[in-house]
CHARMM internal coordinates of N, CA and C (Angstrom, degrees):
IC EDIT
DIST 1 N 1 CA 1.4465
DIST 1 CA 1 C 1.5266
ANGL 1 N 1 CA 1 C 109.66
DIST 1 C 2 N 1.0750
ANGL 1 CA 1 C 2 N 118.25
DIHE 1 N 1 CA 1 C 2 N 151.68
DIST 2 N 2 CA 1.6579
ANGL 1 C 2 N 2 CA 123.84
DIHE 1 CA 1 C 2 N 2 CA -156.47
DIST 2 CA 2 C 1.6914
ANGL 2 N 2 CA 2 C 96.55
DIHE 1 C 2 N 2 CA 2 C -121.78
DIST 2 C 3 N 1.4075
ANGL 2 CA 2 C 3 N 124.19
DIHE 2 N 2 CA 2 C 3 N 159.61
DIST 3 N 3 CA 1.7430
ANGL 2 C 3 N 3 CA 116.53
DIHE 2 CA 2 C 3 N 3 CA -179.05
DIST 3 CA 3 C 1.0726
ANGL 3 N 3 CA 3 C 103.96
DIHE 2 C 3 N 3 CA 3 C -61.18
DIST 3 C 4 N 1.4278
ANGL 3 CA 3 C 4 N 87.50
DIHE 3 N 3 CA 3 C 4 N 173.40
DIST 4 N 4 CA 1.9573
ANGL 3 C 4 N 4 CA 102.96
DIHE 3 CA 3 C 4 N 4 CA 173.21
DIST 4 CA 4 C 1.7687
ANGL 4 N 4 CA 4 C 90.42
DIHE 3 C 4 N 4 CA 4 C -77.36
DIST 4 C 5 N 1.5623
ANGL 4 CA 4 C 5 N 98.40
DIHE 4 N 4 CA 4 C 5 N 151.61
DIST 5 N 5 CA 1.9699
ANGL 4 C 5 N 5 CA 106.23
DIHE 4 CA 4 C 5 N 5 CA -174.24
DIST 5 CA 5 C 1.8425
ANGL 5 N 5 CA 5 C 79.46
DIHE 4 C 5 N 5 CA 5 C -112.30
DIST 5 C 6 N 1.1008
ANGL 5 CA 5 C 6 N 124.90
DIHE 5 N 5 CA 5 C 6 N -0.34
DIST 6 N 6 CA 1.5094
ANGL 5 C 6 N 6 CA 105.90
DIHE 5 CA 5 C 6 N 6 CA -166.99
DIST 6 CA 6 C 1.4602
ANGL 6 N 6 CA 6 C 115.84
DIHE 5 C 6 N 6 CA 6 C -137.68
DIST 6 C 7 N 1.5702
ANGL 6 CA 6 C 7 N 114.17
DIHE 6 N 6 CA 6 C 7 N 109.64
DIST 7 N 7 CA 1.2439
ANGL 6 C 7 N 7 CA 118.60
DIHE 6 CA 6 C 7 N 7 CA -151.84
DIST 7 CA 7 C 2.2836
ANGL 7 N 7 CA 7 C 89.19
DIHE 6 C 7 N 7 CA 7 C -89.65
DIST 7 C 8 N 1.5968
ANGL 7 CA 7 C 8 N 77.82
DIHE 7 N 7 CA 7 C 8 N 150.27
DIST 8 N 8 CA 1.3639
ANGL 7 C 8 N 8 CA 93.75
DIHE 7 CA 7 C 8 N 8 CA -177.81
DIST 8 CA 8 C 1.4022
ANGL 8 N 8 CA 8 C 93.90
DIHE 7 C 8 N 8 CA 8 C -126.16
DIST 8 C 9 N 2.2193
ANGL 8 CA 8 C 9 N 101.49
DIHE 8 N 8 CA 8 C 9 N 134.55
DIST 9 N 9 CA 1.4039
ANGL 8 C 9 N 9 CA 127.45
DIHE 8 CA 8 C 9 N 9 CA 175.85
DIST 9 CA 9 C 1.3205
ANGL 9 N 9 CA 9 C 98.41
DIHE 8 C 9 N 9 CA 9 C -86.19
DIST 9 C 10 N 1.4068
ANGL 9 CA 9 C 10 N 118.87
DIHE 9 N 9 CA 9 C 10 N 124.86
DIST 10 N 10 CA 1.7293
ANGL 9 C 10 N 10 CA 139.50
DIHE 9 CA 9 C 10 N 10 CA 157.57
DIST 10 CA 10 C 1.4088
ANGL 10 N 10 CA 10 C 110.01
DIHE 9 C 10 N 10 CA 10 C -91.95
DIST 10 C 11 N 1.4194
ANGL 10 CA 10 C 11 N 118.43
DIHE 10 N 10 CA 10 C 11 N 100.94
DIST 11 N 11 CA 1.7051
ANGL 10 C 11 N 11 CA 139.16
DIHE 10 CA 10 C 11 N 11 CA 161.20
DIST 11 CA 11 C 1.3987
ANGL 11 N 11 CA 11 C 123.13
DIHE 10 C 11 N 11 CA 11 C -82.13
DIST 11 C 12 N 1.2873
ANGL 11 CA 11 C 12 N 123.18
DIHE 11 N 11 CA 11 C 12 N 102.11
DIST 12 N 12 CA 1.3607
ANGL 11 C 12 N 12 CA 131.27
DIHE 11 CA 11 C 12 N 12 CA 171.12
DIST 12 CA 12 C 1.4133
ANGL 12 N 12 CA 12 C 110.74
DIHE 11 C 12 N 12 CA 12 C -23.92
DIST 12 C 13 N 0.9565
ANGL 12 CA 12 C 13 N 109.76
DIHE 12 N 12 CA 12 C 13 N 120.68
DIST 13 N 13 CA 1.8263
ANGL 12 C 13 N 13 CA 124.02
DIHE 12 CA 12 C 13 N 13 CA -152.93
DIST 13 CA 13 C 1.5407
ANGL 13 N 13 CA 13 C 85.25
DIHE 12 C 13 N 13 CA 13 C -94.76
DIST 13 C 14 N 1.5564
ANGL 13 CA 13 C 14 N 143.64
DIHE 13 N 13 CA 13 C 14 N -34.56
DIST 14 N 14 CA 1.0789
ANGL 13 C 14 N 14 CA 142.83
DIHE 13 CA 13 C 14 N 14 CA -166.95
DIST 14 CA 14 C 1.6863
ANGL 14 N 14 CA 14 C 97.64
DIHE 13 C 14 N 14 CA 14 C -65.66
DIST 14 C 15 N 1.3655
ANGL 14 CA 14 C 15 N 107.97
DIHE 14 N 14 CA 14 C 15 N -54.52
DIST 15 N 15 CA 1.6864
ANGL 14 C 15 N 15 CA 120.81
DIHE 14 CA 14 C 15 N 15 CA -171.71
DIST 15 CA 15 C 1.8552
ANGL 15 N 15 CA 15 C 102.09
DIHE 14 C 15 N 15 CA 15 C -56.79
DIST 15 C 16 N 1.4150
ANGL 15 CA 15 C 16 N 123.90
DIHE 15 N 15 CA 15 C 16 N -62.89
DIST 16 N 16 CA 1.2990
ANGL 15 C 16 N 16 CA 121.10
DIHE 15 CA 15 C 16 N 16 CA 170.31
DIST 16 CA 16 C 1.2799
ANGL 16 N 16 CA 16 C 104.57
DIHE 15 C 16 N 16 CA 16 C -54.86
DIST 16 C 17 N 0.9326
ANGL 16 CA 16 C 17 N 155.78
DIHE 16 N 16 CA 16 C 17 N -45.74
DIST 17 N 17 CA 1.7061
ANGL 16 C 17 N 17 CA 143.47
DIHE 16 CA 16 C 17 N 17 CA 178.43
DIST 17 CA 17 C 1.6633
ANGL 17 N 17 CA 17 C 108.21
DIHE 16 C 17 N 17 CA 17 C -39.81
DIST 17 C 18 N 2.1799
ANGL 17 CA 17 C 18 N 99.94
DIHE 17 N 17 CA 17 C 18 N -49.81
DIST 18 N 18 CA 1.2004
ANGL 17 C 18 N 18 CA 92.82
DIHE 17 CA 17 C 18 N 18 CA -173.30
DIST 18 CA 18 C 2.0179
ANGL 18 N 18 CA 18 C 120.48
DIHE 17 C 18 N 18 CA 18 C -77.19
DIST 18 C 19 N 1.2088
ANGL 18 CA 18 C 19 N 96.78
DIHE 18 N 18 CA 18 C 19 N -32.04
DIST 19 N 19 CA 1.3961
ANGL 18 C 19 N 19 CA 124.32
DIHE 18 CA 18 C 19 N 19 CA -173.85
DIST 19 CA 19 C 2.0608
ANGL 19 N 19 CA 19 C 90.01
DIHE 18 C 19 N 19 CA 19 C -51.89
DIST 19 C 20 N 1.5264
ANGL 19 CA 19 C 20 N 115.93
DIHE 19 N 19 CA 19 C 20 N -48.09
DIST 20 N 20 CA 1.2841
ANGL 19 C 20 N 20 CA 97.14
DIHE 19 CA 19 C 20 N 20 CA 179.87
DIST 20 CA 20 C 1.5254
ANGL 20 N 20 CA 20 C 127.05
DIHE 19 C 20 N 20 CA 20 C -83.10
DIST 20 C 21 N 1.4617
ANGL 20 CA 20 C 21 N 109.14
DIHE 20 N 20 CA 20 C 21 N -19.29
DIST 21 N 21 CA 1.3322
ANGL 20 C 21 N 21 CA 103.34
DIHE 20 CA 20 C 21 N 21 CA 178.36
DIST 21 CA 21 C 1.9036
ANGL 21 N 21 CA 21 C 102.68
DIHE 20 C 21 N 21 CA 21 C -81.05
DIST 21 C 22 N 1.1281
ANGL 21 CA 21 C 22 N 122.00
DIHE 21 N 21 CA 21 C 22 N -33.90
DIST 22 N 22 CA 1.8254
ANGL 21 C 22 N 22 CA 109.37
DIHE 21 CA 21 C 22 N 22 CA 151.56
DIST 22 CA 22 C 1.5993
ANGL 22 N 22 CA 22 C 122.69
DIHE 21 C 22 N 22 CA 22 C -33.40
DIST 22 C 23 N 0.9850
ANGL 22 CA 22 C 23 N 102.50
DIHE 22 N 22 CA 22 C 23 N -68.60
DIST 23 N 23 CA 1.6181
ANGL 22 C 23 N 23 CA 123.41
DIHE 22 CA 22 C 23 N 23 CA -159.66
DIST 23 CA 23 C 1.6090
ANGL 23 N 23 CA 23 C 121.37
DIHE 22 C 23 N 23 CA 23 C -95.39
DIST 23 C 24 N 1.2583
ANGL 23 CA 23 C 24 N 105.11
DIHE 23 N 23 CA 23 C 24 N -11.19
DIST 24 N 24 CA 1.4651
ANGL 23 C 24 N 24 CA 114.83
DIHE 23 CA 23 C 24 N 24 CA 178.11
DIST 24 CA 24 C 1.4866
ANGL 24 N 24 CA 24 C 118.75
DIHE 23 C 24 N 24 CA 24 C 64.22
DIST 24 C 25 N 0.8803
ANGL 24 CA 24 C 25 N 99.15
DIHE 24 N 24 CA 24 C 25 N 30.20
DIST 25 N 25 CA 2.0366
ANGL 24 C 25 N 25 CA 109.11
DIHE 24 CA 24 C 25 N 25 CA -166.20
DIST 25 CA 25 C 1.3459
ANGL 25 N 25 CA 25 C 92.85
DIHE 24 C 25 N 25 CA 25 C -108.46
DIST 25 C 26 N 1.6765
ANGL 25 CA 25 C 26 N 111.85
DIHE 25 N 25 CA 25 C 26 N 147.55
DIST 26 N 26 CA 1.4240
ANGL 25 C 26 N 26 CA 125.31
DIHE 25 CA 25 C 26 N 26 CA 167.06
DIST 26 CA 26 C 1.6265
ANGL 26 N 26 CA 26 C 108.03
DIHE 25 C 26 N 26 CA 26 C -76.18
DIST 26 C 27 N 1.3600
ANGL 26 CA 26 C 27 N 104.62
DIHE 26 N 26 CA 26 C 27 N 154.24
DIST 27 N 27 CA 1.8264
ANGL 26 C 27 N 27 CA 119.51
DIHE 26 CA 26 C 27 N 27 CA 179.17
DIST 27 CA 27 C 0.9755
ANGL 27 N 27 CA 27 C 101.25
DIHE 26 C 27 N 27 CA 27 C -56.84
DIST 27 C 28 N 1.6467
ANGL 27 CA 27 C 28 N 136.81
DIHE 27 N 27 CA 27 C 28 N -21.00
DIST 28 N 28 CA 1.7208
ANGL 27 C 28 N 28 CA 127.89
DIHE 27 CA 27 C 28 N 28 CA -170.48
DIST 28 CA 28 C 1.3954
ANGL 28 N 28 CA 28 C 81.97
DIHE 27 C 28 N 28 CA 28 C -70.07
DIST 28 C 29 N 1.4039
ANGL 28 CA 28 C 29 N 106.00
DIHE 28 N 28 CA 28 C 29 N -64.73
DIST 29 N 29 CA 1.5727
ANGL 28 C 29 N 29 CA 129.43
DIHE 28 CA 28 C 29 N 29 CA -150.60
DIST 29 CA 29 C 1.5574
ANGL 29 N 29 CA 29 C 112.07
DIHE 28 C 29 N 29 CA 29 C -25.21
DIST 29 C 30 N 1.5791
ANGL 29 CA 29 C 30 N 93.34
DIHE 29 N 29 CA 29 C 30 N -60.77
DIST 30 N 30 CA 1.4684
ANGL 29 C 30 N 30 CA 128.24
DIHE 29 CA 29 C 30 N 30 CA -170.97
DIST 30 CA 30 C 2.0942
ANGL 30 N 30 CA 30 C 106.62
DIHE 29 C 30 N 30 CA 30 C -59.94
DIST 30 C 31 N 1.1169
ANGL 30 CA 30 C 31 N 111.54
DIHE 30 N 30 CA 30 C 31 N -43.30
DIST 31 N 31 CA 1.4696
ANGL 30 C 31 N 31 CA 131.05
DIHE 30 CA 30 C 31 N 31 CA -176.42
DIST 31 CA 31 C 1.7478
ANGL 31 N 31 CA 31 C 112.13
DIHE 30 C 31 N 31 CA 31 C -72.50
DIST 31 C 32 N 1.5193
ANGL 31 CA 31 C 32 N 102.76
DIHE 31 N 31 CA 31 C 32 N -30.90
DIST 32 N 32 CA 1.6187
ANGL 31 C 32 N 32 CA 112.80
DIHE 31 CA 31 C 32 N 32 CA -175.41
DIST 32 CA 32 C 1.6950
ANGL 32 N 32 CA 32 C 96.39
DIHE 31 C 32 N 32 CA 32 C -86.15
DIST 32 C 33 N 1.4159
ANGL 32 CA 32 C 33 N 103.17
DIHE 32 N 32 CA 32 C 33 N -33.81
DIST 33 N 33 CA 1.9899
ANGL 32 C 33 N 33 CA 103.61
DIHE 32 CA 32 C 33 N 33 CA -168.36
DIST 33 CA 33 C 1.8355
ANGL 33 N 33 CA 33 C 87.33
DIHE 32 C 33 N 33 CA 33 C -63.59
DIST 33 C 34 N 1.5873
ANGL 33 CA 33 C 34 N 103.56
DIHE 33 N 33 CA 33 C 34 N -55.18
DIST 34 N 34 CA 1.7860
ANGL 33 C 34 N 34 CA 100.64
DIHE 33 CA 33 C 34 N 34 CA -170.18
DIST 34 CA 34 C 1.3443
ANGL 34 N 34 CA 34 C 118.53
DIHE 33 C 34 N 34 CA 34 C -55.18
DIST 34 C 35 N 1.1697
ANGL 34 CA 34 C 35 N 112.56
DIHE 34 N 34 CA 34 C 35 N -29.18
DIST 35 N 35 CA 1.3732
ANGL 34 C 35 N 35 CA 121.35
DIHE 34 CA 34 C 35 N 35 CA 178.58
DIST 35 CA 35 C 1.8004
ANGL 35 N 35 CA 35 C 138.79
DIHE 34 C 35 N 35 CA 35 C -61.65
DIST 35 C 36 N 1.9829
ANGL 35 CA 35 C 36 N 83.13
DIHE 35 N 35 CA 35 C 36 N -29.58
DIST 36 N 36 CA 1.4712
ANGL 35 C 36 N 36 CA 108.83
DIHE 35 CA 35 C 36 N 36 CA 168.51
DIST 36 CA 36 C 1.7888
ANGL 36 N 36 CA 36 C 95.94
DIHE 35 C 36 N 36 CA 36 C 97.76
DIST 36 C 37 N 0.8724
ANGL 36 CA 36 C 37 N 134.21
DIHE 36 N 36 CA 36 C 37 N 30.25
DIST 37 N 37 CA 1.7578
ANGL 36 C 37 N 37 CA 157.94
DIHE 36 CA 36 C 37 N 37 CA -161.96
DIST 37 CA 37 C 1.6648
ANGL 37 N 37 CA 37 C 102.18
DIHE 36 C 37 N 37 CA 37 C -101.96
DIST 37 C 38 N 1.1892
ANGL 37 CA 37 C 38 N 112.48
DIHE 37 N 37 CA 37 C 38 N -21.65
DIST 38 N 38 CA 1.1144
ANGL 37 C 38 N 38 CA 113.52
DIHE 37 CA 37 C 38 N 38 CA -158.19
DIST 38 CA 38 C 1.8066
ANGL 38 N 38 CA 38 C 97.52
DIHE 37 C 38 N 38 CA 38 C -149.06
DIST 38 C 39 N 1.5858
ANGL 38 CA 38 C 39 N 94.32
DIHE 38 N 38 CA 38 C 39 N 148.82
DIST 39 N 39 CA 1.6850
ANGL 38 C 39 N 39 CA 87.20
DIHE 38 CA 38 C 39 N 39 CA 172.69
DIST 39 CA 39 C 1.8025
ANGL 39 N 39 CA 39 C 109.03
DIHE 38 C 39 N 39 CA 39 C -164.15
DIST 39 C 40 N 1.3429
ANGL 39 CA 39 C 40 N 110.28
DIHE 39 N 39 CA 39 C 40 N 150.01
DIST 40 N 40 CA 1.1579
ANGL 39 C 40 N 40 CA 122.40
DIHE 39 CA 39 C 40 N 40 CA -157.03
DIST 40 CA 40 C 1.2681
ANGL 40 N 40 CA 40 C 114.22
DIHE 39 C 40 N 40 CA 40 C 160.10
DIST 40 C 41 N 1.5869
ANGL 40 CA 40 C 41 N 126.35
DIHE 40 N 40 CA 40 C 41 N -170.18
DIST 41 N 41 CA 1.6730
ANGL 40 C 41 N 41 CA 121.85
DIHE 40 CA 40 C 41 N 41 CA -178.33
DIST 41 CA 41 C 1.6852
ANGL 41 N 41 CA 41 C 92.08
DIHE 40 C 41 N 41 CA 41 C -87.76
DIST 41 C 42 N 1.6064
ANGL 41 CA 41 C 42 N 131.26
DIHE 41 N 41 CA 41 C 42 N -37.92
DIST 42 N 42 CA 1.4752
ANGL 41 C 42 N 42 CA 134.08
DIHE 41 CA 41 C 42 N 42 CA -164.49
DIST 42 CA 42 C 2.1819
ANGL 42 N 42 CA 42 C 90.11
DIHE 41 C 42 N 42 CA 42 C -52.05
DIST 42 C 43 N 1.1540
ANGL 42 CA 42 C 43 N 108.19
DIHE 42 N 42 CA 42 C 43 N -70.51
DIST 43 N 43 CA 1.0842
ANGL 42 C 43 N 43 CA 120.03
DIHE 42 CA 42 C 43 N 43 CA -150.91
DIST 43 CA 43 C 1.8116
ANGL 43 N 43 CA 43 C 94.14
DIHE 42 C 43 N 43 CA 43 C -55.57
DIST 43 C 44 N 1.3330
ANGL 43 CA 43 C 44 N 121.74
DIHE 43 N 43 CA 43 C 44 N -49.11
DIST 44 N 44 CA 1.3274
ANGL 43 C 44 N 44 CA 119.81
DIHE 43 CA 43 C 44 N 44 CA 161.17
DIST 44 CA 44 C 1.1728
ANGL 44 N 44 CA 44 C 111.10
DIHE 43 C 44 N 44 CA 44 C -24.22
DIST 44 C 45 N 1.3632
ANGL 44 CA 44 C 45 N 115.40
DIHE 44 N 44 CA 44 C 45 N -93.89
DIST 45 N 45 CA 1.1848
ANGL 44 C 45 N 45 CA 125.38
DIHE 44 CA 44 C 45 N 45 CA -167.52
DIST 45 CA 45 C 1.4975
ANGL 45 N 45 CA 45 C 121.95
DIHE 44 C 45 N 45 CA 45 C -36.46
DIST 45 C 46 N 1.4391
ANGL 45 CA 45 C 46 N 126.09
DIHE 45 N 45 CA 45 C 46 N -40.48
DIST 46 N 46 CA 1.6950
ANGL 45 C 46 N 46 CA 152.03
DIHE 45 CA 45 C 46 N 46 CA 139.22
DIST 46 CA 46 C 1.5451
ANGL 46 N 46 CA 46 C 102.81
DIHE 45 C 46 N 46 CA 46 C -7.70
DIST 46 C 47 N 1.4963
ANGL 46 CA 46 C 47 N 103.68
DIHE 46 N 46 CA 46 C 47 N -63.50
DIST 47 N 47 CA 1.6006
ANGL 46 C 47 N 47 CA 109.05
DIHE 46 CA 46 C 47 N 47 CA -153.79
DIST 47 CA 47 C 1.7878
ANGL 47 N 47 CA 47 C 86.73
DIHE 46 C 47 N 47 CA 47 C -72.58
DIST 47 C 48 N 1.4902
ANGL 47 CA 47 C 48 N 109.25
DIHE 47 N 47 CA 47 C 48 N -65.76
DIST 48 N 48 CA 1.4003
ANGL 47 C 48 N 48 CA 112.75
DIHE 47 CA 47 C 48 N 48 CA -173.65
DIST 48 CA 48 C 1.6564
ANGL 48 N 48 CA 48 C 121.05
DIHE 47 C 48 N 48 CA 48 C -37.25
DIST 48 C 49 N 1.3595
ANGL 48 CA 48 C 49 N 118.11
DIHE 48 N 48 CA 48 C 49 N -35.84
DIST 49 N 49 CA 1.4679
ANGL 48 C 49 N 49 CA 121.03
DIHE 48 CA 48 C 49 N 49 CA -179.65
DIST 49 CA 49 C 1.7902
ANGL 49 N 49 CA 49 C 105.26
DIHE 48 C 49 N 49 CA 49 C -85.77
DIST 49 C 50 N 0.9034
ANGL 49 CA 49 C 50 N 130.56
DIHE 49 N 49 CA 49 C 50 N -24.47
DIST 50 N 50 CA 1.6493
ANGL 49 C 50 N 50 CA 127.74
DIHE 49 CA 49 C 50 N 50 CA 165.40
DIST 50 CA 50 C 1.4622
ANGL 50 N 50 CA 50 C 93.90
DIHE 49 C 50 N 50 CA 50 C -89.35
DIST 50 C 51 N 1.4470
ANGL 50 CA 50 C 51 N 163.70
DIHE 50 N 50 CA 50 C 51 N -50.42
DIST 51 N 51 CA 1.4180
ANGL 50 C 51 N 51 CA 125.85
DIHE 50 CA 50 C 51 N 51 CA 179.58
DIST 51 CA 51 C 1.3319
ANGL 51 N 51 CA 51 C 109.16
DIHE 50 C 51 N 51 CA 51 C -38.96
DIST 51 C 52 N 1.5270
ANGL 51 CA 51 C 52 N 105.15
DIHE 51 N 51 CA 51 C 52 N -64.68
DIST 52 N 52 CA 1.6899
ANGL 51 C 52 N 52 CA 113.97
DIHE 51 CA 51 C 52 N 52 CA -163.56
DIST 52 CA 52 C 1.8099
ANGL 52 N 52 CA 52 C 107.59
DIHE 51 C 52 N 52 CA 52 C -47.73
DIST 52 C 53 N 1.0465
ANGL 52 CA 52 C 53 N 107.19
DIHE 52 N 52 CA 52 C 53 N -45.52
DIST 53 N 53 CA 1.5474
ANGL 52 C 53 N 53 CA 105.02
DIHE 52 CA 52 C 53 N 53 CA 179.40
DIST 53 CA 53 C 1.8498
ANGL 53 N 53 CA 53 C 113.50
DIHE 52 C 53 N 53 CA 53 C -71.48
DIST 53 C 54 N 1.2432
ANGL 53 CA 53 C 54 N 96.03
DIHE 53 N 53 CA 53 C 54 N -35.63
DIST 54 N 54 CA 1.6235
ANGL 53 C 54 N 54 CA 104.24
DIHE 53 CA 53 C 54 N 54 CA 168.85
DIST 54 CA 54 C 1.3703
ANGL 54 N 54 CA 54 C 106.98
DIHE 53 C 54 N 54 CA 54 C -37.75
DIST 54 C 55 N 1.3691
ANGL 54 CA 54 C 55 N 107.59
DIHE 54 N 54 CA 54 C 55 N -99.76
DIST 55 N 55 CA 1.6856
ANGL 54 C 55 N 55 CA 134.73
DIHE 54 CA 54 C 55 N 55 CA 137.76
DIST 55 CA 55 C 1.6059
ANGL 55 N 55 CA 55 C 102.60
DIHE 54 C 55 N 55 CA 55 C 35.48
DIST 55 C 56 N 1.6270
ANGL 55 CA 55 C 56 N 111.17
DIHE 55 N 55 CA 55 C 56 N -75.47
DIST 56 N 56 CA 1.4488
ANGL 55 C 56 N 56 CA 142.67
DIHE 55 CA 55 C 56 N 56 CA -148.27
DIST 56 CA 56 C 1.2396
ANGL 56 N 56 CA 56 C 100.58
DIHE 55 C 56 N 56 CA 56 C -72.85
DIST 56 C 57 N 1.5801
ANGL 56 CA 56 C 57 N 112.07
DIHE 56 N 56 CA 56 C 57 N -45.70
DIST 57 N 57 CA 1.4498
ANGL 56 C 57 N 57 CA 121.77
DIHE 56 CA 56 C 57 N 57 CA -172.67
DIST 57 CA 57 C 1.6236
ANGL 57 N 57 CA 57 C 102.31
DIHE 56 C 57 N 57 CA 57 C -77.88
DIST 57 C 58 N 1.2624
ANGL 57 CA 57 C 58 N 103.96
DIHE 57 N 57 CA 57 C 58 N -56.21
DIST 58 N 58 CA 1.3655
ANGL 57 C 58 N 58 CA 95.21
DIHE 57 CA 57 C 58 N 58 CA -174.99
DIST 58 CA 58 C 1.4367
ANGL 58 N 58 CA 58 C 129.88
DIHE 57 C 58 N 58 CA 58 C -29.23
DIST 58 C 59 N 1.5812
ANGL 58 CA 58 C 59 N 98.37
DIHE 58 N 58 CA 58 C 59 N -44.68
DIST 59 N 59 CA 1.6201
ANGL 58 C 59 N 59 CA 135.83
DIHE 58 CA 58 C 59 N 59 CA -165.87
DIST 59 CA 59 C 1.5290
ANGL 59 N 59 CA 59 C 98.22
DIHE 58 C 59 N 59 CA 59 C -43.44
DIST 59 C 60 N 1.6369
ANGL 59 CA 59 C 60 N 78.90
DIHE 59 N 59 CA 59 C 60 N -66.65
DIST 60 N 60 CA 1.8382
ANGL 59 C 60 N 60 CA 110.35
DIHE 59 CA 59 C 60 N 60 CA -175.55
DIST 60 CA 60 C 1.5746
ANGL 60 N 60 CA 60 C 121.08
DIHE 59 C 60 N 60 CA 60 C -31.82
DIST 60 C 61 N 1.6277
ANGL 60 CA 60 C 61 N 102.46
DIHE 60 N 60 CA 60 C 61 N -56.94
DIST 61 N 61 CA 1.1692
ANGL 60 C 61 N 61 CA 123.12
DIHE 60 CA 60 C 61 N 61 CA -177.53
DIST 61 CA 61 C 1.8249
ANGL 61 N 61 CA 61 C 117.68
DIHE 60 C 61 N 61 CA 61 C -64.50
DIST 61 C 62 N 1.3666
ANGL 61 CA 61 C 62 N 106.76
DIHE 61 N 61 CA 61 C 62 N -39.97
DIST 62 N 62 CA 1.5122
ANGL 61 C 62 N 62 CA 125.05
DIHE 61 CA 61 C 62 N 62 CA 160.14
DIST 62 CA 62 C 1.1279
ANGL 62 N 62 CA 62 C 93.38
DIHE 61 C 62 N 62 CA 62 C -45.46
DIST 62 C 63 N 1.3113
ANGL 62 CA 62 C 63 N 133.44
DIHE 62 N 62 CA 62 C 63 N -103.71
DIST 63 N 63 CA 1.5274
ANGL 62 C 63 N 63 CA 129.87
DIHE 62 CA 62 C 63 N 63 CA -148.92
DIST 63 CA 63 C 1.1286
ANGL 63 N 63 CA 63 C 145.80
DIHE 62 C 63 N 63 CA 63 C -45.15
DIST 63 C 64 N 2.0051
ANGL 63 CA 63 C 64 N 85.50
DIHE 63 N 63 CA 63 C 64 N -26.66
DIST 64 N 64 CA 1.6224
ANGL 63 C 64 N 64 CA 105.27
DIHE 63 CA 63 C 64 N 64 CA 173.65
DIST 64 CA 64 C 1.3813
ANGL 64 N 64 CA 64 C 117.68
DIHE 63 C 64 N 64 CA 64 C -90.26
DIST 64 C 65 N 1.3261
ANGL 64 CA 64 C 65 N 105.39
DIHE 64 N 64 CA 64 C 65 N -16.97
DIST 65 N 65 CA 1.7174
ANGL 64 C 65 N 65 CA 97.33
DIHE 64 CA 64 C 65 N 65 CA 163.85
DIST 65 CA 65 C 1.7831
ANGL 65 N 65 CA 65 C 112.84
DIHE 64 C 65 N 65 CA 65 C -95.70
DIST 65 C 66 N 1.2266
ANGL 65 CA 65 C 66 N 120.51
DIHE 65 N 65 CA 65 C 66 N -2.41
DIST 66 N 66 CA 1.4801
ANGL 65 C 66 N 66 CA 127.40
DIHE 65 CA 65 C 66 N 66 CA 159.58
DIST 66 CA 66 C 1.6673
ANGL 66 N 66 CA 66 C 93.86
DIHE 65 C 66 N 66 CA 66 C -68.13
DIST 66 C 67 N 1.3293
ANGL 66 CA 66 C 67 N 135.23
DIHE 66 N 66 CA 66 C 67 N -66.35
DIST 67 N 67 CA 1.0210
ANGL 66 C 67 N 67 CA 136.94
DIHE 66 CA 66 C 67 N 67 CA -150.44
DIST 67 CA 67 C 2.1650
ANGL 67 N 67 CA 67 C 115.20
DIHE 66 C 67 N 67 CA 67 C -64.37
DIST 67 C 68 N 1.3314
ANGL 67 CA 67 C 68 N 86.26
DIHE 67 N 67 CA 67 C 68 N -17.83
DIST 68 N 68 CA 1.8000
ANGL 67 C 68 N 68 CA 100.39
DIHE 67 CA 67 C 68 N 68 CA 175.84
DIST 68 CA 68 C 0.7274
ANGL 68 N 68 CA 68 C 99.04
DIHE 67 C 68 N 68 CA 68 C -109.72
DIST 68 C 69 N 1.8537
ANGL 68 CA 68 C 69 N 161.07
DIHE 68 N 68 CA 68 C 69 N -42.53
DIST 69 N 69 CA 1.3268
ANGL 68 C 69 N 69 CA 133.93
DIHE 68 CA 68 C 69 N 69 CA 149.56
DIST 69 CA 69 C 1.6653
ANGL 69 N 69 CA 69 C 108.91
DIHE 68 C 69 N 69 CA 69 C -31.11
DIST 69 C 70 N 0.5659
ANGL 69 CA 69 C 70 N 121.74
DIHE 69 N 69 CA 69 C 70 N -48.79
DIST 70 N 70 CA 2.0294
ANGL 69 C 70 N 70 CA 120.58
DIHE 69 CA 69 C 70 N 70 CA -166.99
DIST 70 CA 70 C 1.6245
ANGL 70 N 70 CA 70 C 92.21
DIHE 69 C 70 N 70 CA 70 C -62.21
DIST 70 C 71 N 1.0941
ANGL 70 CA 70 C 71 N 124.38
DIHE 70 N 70 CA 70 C 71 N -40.16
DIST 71 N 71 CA 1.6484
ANGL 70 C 71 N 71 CA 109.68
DIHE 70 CA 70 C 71 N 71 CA -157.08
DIST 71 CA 71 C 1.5894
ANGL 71 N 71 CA 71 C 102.66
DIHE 70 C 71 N 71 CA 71 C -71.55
END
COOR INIT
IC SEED 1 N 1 CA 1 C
IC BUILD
């Protein structure tokens, strides 16, 4: 068996959960806008509201494992 030739994007399934109950868009929907599948100001706006939440979580996750190293 030879590698995989085709890399697959993993999207925080928590963020599309939220992104659809906002926006009313299906998880394909939402995954094809991130993907660049789709184009327009909707799909913009798509990518821009999952960085920022991306972003947010990440943040989150930083601090709280800064915050148990410290103890």
């Amino acid at each position: 068996m030879g590698k995989r030739t085709k890399n697959y994007n993993k999207y925080n399934e928590d963020i599309l959960n939220q992104l659809k109950l906002k926006f009313g868009f299906s998880i394909d929907y939402l995954r094809k806008c991130l993907r660049g599948d789709r184009t327009g100001v909707m799909p913009d706006t798509i990518k821009k509201e999952y960085n920022v939440l991306d972003n947010a979580s990440k943040t989150a996750i930083e601090i709280k494992s800064n915050s148990l190293n410290q103890e």
